[in-house]
C-alpha positions in Angstrom: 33.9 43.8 29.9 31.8 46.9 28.6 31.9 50.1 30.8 28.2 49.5 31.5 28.6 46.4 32.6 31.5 47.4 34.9 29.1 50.3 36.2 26.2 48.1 36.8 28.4 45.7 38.9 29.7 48.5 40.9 26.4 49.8 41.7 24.9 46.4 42.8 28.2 46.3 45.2 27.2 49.2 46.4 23.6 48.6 47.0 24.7 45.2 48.3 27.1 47.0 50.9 24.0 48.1 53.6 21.9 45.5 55.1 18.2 45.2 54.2 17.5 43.6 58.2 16.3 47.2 58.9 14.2 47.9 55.5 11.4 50.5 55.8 9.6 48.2 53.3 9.7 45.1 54.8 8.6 46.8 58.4 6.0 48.4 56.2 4.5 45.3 54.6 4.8 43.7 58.3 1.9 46.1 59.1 -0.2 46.5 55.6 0.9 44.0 53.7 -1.8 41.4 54.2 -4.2 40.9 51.6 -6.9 42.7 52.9 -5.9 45.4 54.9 -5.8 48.2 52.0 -9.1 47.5 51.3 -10.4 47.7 54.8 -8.4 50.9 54.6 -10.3 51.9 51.5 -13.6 51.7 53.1 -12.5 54.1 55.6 -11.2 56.4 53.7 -14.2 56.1 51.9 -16.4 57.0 54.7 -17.2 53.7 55.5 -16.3 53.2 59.3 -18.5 50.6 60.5 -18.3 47.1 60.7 -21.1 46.1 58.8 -21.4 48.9 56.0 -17.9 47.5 55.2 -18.5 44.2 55.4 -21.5 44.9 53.1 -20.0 47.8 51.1 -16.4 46.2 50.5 -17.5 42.6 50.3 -15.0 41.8 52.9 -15.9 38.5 54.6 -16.9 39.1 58.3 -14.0 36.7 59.9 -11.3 38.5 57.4 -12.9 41.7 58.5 -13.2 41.5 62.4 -9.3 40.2 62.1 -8.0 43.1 59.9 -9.7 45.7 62.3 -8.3 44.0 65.3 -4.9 44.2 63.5 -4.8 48.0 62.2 -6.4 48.8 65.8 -3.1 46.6 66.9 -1.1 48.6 64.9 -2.6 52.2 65.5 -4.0 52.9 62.3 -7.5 53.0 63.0 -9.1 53.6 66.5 -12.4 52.2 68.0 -14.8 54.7 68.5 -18.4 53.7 70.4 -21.3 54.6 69.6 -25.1 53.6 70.1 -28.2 53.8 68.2 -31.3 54.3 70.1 -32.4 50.8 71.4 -29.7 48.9 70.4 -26.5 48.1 72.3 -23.1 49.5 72.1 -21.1 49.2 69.0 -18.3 50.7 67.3 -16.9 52.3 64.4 -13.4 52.6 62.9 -11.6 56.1 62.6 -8.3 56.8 61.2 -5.0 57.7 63.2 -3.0 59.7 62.1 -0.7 57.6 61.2 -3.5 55.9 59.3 -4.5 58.8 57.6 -0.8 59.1 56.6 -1.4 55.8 54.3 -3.5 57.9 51.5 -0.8 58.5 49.9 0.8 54.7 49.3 -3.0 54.0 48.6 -3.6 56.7 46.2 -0.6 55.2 44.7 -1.7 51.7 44.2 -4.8 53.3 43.2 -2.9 55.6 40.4 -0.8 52.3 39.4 -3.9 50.0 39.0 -5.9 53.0 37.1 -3.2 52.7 34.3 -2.6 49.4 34.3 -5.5 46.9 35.7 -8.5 49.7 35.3 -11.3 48.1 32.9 -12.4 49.9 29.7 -15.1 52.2 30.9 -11.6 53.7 33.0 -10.7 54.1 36.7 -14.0 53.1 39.3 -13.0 56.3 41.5 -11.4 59.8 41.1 -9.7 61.4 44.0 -10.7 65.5 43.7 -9.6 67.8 45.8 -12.0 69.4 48.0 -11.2 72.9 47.6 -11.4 73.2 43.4 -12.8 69.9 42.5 -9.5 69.0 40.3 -8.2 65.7 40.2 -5.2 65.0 42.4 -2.5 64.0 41.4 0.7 62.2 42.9 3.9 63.6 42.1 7.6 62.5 43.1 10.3 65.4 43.2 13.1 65.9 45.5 13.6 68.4 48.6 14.7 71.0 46.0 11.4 70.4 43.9 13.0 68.9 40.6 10.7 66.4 39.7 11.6 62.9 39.3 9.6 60.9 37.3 11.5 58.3 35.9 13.2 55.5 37.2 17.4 56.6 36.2 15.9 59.9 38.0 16.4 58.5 41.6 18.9 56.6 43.0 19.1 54.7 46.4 21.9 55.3 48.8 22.1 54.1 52.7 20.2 56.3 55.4 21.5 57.1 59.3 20.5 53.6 60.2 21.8 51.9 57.4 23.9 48.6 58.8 26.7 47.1 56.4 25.5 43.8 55.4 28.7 41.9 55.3 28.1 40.8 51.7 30.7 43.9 49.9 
């Protein structure tokens, strides 16, 4: 057996060691990972907040819509706020938590992922500037001691405070 064979089997040990029942990820998905619900979140971070400009604006069919709202209301990532136009009745618009707002950075990263690899040949539909110069933004992985870490052998993945053994090492 070669040594890096004998080192990739003692890493998967290791990684096989902690138990994936309490995965941020999974948890995660539970809450975003339907189909839909990024792009209902798009909308809003697009400006987009009520109910009909998104249905319009995102193409989001109204039953898919009304049950992704419900569910990131559910979940605290957006918040109904009323409103009324004169004459009409009482409606609502959607407004981002904070913990919602906290999700522009997964989607700016789907965003930066399908820009390189799904965009079409005219290039990516939307830039993300920032406000203050009008550069693009840009996401960037480094550690607490600001080495970046942009490549995959750069990072490794070792069991957090509530890491549970799995039984399986």
């Amino acid at each position: 057996m070669t040594t890096a064979t004998t080192e990739t089997k003692a890493k998967v040990a290791r990684s096989m060691a902690w138990s994936t029942a309490n995965c941020s990820v999974a948890r995660t998905l539970a809450v975003v990972g339907e189909k839909w619900t990024f792009q209902v979140l798009r909308e809003v971070f697009l400006g987009v907040r009520r109910f009909e400009d998104m249905h319009l604006h995102g193409g989001i069919p109204r039953q898919v819509l009304s049950k992704q709202l419900g569910s990131l209301v559910d979940a605290d990532l957006l918040v109904r706020v009323p409103y009324r136009e004169d004459g009409a009745r009482e409606r609502h618009e959607y407004r981002l938590t904070d913990a919602g707002a906290a999700l522009r950075i997964p989607l700016m990263a789907l965003m930066a992922w399908g820009d390189e690899h799904l965009a079409d040949t005219s290039g990516p539909a939307v830039h993300v500037v920032h406000r203050g110069c009008g550069e693009l933004v840009q996401l960037v992985a480094g550690c607490a001691a600001d080495h970046p870490t942009p490549e995959l052998i750069d990072l490794r993945f070792v069991p957090g405070p509530g890491a549970q053994p799995s039984g399986l090492a």
